[in-house]
C-alpha positions as CSV (number, residue, x, y, z in Angstrom):
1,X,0.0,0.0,0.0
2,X,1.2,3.4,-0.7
3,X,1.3,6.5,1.4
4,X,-0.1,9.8,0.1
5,X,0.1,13.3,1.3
6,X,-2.0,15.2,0.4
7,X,-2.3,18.7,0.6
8,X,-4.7,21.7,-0.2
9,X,-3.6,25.9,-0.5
10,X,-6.6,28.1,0.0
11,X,-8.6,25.6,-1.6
12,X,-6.7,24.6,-4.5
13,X,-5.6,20.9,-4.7
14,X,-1.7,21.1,-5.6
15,X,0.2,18.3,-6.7
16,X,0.1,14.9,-4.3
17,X,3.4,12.9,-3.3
18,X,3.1,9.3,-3.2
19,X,5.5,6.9,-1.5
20,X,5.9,3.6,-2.5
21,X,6.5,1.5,1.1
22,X,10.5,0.4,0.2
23,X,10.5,4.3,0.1
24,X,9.2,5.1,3.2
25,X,11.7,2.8,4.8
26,X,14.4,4.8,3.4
27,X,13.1,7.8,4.8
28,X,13.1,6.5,7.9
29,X,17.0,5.6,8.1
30,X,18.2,9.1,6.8
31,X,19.9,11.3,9.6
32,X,17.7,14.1,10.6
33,X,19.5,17.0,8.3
34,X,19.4,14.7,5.3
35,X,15.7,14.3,5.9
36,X,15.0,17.9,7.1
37,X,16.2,18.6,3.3
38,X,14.0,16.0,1.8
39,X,11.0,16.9,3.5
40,X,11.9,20.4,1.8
41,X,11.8,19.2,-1.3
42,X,8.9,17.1,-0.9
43,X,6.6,20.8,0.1
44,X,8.5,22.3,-2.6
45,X,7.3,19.3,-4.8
46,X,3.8,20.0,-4.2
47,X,3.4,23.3,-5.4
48,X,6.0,23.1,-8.7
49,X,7.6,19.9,-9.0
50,X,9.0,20.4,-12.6
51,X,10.6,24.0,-11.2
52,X,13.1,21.9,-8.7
53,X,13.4,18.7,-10.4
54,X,15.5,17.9,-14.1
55,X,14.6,15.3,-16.3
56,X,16.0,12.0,-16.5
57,X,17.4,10.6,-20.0
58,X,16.7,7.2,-21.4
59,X,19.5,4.9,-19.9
60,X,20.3,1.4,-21.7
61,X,17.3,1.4,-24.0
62,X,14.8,2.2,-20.6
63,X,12.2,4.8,-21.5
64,X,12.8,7.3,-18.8
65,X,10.4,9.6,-19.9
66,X,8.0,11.5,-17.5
67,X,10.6,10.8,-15.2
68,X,12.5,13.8,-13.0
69,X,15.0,13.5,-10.9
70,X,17.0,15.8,-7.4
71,X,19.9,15.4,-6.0
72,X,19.9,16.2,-1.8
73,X,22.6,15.5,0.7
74,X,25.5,16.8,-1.7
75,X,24.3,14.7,-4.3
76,X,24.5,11.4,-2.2
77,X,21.0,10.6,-2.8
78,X,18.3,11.0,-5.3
79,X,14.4,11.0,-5.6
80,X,12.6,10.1,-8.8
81,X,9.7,11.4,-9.2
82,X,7.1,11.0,-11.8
Protein backbone atom coordinates (compact mmCIF):
# COMPACT_ATOMS: atom_id res chain seq x y z
CA UNK A 1 0.00 0.00 0.00
CA UNK A 2 1.16 3.45 -0.74
CA UNK A 3 1.25 6.50 1.40
CA UNK A 4 -0.10 9.82 0.11
CA UNK A 5 0.08 13.33 1.34
CA UNK A 6 -2.04 15.16 0.39
CA UNK A 7 -2.29 18.71 0.58
CA UNK A 8 -4.73 21.74 -0.16
CA UNK A 9 -3.63 25.86 -0.51
CA UNK A 10 -6.63 28.13 -0.04
CA UNK A 11 -8.61 25.57 -1.64
CA UNK A 12 -6.68 24.57 -4.51
CA UNK A 13 -5.55 20.86 -4.71
CA UNK A 14 -1.72 21.13 -5.59
CA UNK A 15 0.20 18.26 -6.67
CA UNK A 16 0.13 14.89 -4.34
CA UNK A 17 3.44 12.93 -3.34
CA UNK A 18 3.14 9.34 -3.15
CA UNK A 19 5.55 6.92 -1.46
CA UNK A 20 5.86 3.57 -2.52
CA UNK A 21 6.47 1.49 1.13
CA UNK A 22 10.47 0.35 0.20
CA UNK A 23 10.48 4.34 0.08
CA UNK A 24 9.21 5.11 3.17
CA UNK A 25 11.67 2.79 4.83
CA UNK A 26 14.44 4.77 3.40
CA UNK A 27 13.12 7.84 4.78
CA UNK A 28 13.12 6.48 7.93
CA UNK A 29 17.03 5.56 8.11
CA UNK A 30 18.25 9.06 6.80
CA UNK A 31 19.86 11.28 9.62
CA UNK A 32 17.74 14.06 10.62
CA UNK A 33 19.52 17.02 8.32
CA UNK A 34 19.36 14.72 5.29
CA UNK A 35 15.71 14.26 5.86
CA UNK A 36 15.03 17.90 7.12
CA UNK A 37 16.17 18.65 3.27
CA UNK A 38 14.01 16.04 1.81
CA UNK A 39 10.95 16.87 3.48
CA UNK A 40 11.91 20.40 1.78
CA UNK A 41 11.85 19.24 -1.31
CA UNK A 42 8.94 17.10 -0.94
CA UNK A 43 6.65 20.83 0.06
CA UNK A 44 8.53 22.34 -2.64
CA UNK A 45 7.28 19.34 -4.80
CA UNK A 46 3.81 20.00 -4.23
CA UNK A 47 3.44 23.33 -5.43
CA UNK A 48 6.05 23.09 -8.69
CA UNK A 49 7.59 19.88 -9.01
CA UNK A 50 9.01 20.41 -12.59
CA UNK A 51 10.61 23.97 -11.17
CA UNK A 52 13.10 21.85 -8.72
CA UNK A 53 13.36 18.72 -10.38
CA UNK A 54 15.46 17.93 -14.07
CA UNK A 55 14.55 15.26 -16.25
CA UNK A 56 16.05 11.99 -16.50
CA UNK A 57 17.39 10.62 -20.02
CA UNK A 58 16.70 7.16 -21.43
CA UNK A 59 19.49 4.86 -19.94
CA UNK A 60 20.29 1.43 -21.70
CA UNK A 61 17.32 1.37 -24.03
CA UNK A 62 14.84 2.16 -20.59
CA UNK A 63 12.22 4.79 -21.46
CA UNK A 64 12.82 7.28 -18.80
CA UNK A 65 10.41 9.57 -19.91
CA UNK A 66 8.01 11.48 -17.52
CA UNK A 67 10.65 10.75 -15.25
CA UNK A 68 12.46 13.77 -13.05
CA UNK A 69 14.98 13.46 -10.87
CA UNK A 70 16.95 15.84 -7.43
CA UNK A 71 19.95 15.42 -5.95
CA UNK A 72 19.92 16.17 -1.85
CA UNK A 73 22.62 15.53 0.72
CA UNK A 74 25.54 16.80 -1.69
CA UNK A 75 24.29 14.72 -4.34
CA UNK A 76 24.49 11.44 -2.17
CA UNK A 77 20.99 10.58 -2.84
CA UNK A 78 18.31 10.99 -5.35
CA UNK A 79 14.37 11.03 -5.59
CA UNK A 80 12.57 10.13 -8.80
CA UNK A 81 9.65 11.39 -9.20
CA UNK A 82 7.14 11.01 -11.79
Amino acid sequence: MNTALRVRQEGKKLFEIVLFPEAVADLDLLDDDVYTEVDSYFERLKINPLACSLPLHDLDGRDLRGYRKIYVANATYRIIIK
